[in-house]
C-alpha positions in Angstrom: 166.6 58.4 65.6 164.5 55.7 67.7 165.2 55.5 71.5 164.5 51.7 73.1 162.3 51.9 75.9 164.3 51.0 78.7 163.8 48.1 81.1 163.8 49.0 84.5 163.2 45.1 85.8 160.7 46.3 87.9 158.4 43.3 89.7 155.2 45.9 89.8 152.6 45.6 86.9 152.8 48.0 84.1 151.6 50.9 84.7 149.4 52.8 81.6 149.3 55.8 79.8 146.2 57.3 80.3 145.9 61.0 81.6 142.5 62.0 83.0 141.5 65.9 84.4 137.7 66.3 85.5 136.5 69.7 86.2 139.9 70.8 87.6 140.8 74.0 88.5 143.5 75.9 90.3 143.9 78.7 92.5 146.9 80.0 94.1 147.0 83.1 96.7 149.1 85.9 96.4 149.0 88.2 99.5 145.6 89.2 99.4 144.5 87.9 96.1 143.2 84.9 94.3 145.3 83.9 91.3 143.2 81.4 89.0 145.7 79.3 87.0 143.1 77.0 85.7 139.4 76.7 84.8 137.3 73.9 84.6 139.7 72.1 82.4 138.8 68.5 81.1 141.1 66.6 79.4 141.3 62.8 78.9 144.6 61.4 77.0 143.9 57.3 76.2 146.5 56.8 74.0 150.4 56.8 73.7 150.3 60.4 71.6 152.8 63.6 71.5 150.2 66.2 72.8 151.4 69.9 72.5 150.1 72.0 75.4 149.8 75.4 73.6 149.6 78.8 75.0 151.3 82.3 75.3 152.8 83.0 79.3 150.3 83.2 81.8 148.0 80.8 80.4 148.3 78.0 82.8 150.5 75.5 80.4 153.1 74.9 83.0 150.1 74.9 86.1 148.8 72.3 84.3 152.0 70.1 84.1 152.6 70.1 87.0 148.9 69.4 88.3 149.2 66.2 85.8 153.0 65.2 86.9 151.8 65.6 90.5 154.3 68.2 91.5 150.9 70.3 92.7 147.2 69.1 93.7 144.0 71.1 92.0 142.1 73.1 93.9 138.7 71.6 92.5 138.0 68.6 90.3 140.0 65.0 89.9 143.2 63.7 88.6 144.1 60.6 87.5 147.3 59.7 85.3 147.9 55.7 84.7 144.8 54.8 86.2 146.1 56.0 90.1 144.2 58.8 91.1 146.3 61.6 93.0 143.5 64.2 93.3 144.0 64.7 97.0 147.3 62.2 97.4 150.0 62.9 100.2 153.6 64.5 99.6 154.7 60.3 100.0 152.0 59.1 97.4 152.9 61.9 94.7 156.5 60.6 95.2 155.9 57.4 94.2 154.0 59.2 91.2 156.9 60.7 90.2 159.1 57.7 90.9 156.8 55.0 89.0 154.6 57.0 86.5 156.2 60.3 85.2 159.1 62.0 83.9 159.8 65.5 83.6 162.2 67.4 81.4 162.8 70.9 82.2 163.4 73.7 79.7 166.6 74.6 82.5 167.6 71.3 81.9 167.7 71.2 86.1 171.2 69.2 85.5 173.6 68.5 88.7 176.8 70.7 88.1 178.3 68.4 90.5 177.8 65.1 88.1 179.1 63.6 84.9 176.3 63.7 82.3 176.7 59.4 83.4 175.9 60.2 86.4 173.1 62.8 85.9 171.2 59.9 83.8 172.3 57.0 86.4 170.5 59.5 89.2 167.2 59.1 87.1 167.1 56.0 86.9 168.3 55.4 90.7 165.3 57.0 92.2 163.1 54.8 89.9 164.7 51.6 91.2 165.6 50.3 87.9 167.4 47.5 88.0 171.2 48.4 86.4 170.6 52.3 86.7 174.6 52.3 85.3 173.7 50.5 82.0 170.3 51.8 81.3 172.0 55.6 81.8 174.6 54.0 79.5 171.5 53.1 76.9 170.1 55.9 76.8 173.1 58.6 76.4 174.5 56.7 73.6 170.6 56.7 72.5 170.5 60.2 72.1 173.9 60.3 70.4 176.4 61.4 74.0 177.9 58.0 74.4 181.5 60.1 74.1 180.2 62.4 76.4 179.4 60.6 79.3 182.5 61.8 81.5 181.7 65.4 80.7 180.4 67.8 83.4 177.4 70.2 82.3 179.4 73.4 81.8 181.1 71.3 79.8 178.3 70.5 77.5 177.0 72.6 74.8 172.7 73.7 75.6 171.6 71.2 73.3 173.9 68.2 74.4 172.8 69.7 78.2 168.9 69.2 77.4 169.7 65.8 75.6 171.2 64.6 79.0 168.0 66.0 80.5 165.6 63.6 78.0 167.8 60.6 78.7 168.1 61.1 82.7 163.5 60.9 81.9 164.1 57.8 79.9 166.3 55.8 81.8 163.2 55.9 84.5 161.4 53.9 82.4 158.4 55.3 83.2 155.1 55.8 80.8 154.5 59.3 80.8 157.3 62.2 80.0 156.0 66.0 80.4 158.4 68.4 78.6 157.8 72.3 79.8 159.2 74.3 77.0 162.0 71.6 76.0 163.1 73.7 73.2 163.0 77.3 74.3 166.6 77.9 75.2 168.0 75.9 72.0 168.8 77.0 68.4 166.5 75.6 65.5 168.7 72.5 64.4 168.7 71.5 67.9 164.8 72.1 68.9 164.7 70.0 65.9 166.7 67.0 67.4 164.9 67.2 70.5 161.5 66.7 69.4 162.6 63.8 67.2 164.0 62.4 70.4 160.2 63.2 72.2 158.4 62.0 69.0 160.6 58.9 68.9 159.2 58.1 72.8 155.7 58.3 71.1 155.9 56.3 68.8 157.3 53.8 70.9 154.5 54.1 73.5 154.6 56.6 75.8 152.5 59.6 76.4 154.5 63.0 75.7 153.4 65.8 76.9 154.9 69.1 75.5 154.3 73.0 76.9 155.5 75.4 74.4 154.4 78.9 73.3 155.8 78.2 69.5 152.4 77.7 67.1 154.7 75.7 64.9 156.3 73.2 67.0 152.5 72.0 67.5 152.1 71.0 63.9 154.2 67.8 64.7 151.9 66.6 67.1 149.3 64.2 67.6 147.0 66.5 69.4 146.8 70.2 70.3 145.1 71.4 73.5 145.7 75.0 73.5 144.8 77.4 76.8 144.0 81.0 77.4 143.7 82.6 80.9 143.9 79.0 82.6 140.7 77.1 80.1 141.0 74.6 77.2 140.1 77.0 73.9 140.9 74.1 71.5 141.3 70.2 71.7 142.3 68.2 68.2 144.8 67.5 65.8 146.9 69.9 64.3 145.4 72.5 61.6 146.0 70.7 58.5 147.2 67.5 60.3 150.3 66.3 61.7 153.5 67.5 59.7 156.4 66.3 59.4 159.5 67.6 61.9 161.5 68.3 58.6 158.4 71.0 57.6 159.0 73.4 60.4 160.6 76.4 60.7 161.1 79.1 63.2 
């Protein structure tokens, strides 16, 4: 299934794809102690790519997400993600990171149970300022195959159809970067499946995908692997074996 980029008839330049972490780490405090999420992690992404963030709980996948989708600030090292640097931005400038750069889709989907899936999708694209935010949520439902679904409200939407809503409320932003955190933990097999065809679609067609998962196997369909344990980088490179095909894995 291939899923249009959508055009968000913006007037602001394109902005690109590249991710880049220097030296970052990240501490948190907790009462009296220091938690250390991340350790000098360095990471540079150049290239429209499905990278699988890889990791069991606790390693600092999700830390690091959000640290790259501006949703949190390091506590040591630099940050840059389409060539803006957000290192030490304000609450205002990591807004307009959010609104013009990155996309996130949450493995609670994070739906409005007040809203139509249409109107879920249109609230994406709304705070990205795309032009027609009705017809490009329009595009990208019937994109991911919920064109007859539009009027439904979440509860009345299967897990799977929820999280598709979730990927196409991302895409209507238009924006070059997605982050995924565990996009197929909650789903059966045949549905993680259609998800990351969705996400490796987005690749292909030039975005950078970022996807935290604990599941080894899902990261034999990527591009890249960066695997964590206790917060630093343990491995950086393609798959074991190379890429795979979606229709290899199992779980």
């Amino acid at each position: 299934m291939t899923v249009p980029l959508v055009d968000t008839s913006r007037p602001a330049e394109p902005l690109g794809t590249r991710i880049d972490l220097d030296d970052v780490a990240k501490r948190y405090r907790v009462g009296e102690i220091t938690v250390t999420a991340l350790v000098d992690v360095n990471l540079h992404v150049d290239d429209a790519s499905l990278v699988v963030i890889l990791g069991p709980s606790g390693s600092g996948k999700t830390t690091l997400l959000n640290v790259i989708g501006a949703l949190d600030t390091p506590s040591e090292g630099s940050v840059r993600v389409g060539g803006v640097d957000i290192t030490r931005a304000s609450e205002k400038e990591r807004f307009a990171v959010r609104r013009r750069l990155v996309s996130f889709i949450f493995q609670s989907f994070n739906l409005f149970p007040g809203l139509t899936a249409l109107e879920n999708v249109q609230f994406g694209a709304d705070v990205a300022g795309v032009g027609d935010p009705v017809a490009a949520a329009r595009e990208v439902l019937a994109a991911v195959g919920l064109a007859d679904r539009a009027d439904h409200f979440p509860n009345q939407l299967s897990g799977g159809e929820q999280q598709r809503v979730a990927i196409a409320r991302a895409l209507a932003t238009g924006n070059p970067v997605l982050l995924a955190d565990e996009p197929t933990g909650e789903l059966d097999f045949r549905t993680g499946v259609q998800i990351l065809e969705l996400l490796q679609a987005q690749a292909d067609a030039g975005k950078t995908v970022l996807v935290v998962t604990h599941n080894r196997e899902i990261s034999r369909v990527a591009d890249r692997v960066v695997e964590l344990s206790s917060g630093r980088i343990v491995h950086d490179g393609a798959p074991t074996g190379g890429r795979a095909p979606i229709s290899d894995l199992h779980w």
